[in-house]
C-alpha positions in Angstrom: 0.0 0.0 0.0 1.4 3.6 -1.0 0.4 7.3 0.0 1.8 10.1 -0.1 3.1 11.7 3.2 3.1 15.7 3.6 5.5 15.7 6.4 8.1 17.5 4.4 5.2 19.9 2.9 4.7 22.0 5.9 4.8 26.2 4.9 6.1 28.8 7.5 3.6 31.8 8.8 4.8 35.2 7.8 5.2 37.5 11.0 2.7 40.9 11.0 4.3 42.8 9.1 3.4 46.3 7.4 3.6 43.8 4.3 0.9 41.8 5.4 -1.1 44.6 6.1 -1.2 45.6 2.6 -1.9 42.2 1.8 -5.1 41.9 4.0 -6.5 45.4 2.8 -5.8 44.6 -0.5 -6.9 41.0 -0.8 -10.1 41.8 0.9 -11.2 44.8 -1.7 -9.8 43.3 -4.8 -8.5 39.7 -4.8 -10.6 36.8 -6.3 -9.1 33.2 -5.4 -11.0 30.0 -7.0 -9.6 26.7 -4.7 -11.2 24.6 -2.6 -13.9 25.8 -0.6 -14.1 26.3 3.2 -10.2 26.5 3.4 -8.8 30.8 4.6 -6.8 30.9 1.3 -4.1 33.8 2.3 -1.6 35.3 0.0 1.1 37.7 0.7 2.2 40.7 -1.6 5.7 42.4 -0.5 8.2 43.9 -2.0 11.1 42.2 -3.7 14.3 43.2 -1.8 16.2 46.0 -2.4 12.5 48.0 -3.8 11.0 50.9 -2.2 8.3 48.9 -1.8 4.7 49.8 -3.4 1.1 51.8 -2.2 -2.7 50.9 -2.2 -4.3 53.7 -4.2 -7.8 53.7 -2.9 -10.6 55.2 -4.9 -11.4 58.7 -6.0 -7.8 60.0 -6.4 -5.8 62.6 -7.9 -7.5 63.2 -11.8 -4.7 62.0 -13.1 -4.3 58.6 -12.2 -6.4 55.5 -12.9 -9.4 55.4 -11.2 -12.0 52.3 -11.6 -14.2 52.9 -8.7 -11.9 50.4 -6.0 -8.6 50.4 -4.9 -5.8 48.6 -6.6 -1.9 49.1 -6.1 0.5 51.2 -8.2 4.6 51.2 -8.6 6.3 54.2 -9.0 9.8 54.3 -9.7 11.8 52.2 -7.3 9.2 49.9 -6.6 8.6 46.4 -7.2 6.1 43.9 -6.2 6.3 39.8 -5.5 3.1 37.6 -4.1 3.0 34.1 -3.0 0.5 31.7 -1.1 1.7 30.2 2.1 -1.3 28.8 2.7 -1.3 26.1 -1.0 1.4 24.1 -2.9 1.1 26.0 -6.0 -1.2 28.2 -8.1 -2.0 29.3 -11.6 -2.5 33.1 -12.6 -5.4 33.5 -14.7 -6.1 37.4 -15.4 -5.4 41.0 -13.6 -6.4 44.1 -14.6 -3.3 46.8 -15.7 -2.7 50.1 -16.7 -0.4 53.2 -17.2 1.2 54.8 -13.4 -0.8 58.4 -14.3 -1.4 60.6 -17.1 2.4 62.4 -16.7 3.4 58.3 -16.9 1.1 56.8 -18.8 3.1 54.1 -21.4 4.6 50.7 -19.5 6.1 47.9 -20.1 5.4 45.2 -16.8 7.6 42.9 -16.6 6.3 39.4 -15.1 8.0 36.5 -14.1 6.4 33.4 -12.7 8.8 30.9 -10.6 8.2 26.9 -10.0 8.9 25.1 -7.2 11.8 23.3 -9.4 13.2 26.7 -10.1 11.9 26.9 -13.9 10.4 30.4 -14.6 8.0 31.6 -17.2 8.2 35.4 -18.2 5.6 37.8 -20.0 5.9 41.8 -21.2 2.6 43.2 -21.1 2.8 46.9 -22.9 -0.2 49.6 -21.3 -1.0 52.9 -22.8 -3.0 55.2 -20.5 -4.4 55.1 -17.0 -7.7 53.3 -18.7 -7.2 49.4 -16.7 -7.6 46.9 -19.4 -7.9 42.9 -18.3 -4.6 41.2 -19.2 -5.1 37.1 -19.3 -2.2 34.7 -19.0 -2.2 31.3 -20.8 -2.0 27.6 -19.5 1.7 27.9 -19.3 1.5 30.0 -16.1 0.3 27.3 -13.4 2.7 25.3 -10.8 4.1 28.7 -9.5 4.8 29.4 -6.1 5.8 33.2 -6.4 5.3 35.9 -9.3 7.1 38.6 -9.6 6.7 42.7 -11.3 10.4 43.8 -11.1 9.4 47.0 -13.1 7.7 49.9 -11.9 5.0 52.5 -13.8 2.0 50.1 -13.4 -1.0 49.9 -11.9 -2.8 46.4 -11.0 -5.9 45.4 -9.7 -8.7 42.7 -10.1 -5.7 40.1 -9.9 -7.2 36.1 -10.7 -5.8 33.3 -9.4 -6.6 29.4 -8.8 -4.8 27.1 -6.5 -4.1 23.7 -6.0 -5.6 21.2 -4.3 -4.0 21.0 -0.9 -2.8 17.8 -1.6 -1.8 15.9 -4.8 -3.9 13.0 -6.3 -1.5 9.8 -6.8 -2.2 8.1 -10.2 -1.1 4.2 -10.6 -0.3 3.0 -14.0 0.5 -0.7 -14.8 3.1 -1.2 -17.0 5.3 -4.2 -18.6 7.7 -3.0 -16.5 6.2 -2.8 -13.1 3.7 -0.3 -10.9 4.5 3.4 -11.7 3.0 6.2 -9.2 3.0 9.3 -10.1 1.6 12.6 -8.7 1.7 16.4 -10.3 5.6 18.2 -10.2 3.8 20.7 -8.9 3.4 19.7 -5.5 6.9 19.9 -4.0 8.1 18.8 -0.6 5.7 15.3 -0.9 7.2 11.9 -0.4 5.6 8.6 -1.6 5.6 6.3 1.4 5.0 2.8 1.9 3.3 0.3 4.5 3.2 -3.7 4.1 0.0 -3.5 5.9 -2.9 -1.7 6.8 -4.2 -3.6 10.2 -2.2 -1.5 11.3 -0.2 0.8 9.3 3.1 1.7 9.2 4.3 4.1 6.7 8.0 4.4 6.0 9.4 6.8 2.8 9.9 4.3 0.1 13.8 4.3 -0.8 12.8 5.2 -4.8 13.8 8.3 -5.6 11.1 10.8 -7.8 12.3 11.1 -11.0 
């Protein structure tokens, strides 16, 4: 009998920081998560190091930036922005909502990079003109990340889409001429496939296979 054991899965808990104080007021105006239900799905937006860091524009401000009714968040020069879950293995980013810094700034380039737990990355340029937010939407490719990154500044983002993970991976059997082969998605890092020669009671061990 096999599972798969999440010992090695566990995630660390971000102190308070001011950080996660943007991340709460944001996420609770603007963010839209699809996952499993009935789970507290928490993602954290920060800084990348060595940034100024980055503001929550609420609504109804200055004439010449973007205004779409809500809050969203804006980089001016210096800034950066990163977000992860600590709360689910991976996710996949499905849409957000960009446009120019203001009307003195108003043409960007963003610069995106998405990062896998098996250090891979996936990178898009996404060009705005004008403080008028029009929906970017990313393709199929940009799923299994655990952290995305905006090292660029001049943007403004809101109505960000994402969908997780399960919390824990499926394990598929196949039966070949060669044996049993388990399997589970790369996605899900930190898992180890365990074994027990019985189930009256158990006792799970890591199997000595290595994933490959």
């Amino acid at each position: 009998m096999w599972r798969i054991g999440s010992a090695a899965a566990s995630v660390s808990r971000p102190r308070n920081t001011s950080d996660n104080i943007r991340r709460a007021a944001f996420a609770t105006n603007q963010l839209r998560v699809f996952g499993p239900r009935l789970r507290r799905i928490r993602i954290l937006f920060r800084a990348l190091p060595g940034s100024d860091g980055f503001i929550r524009r609420g609504a109804g401000g200055p004439p010449q930036a973007p205004d779409n009714g809500t809050a969203y968040l804006q980089a001016s020069q210096g800034d950066s922005l990163t977000f992860t879950y600590y709360d689910a293995p991976a996710f996949s980013v499905v849409s957000v909502d960009l446009a120019g810094y203001s009307t003195v700034v108003p043409d960007t380039t963003i610069h995106i990079v998405g990062h896998r737990a098996d250090g891979s990355t996936i990178t898009t340029d996404v060009e705005r003109h004008g403080i008028i937010f029009q929906t970017y939407s990313f393709g199929p490719d940009w799923s299994g990340l655990t952290r995305v990154d905006i090292p660029t500044y001049g943007w403004s983002l809101d109505n960000l889409v994402v969908s997780i993970l399960p919390f824990a991976p499926t394990l598929r059997v196949q039966l070949t001429a060669q044996g049993v082969v388990l399997a589970w998605p790369a996605a899900y890092s930190g898992f180890t496939l365990q074994c027990s020669e019985s189930l009256t009671p158990p006792n799970w061990f890591d199997c000595t296979n290595s994933p490959t």
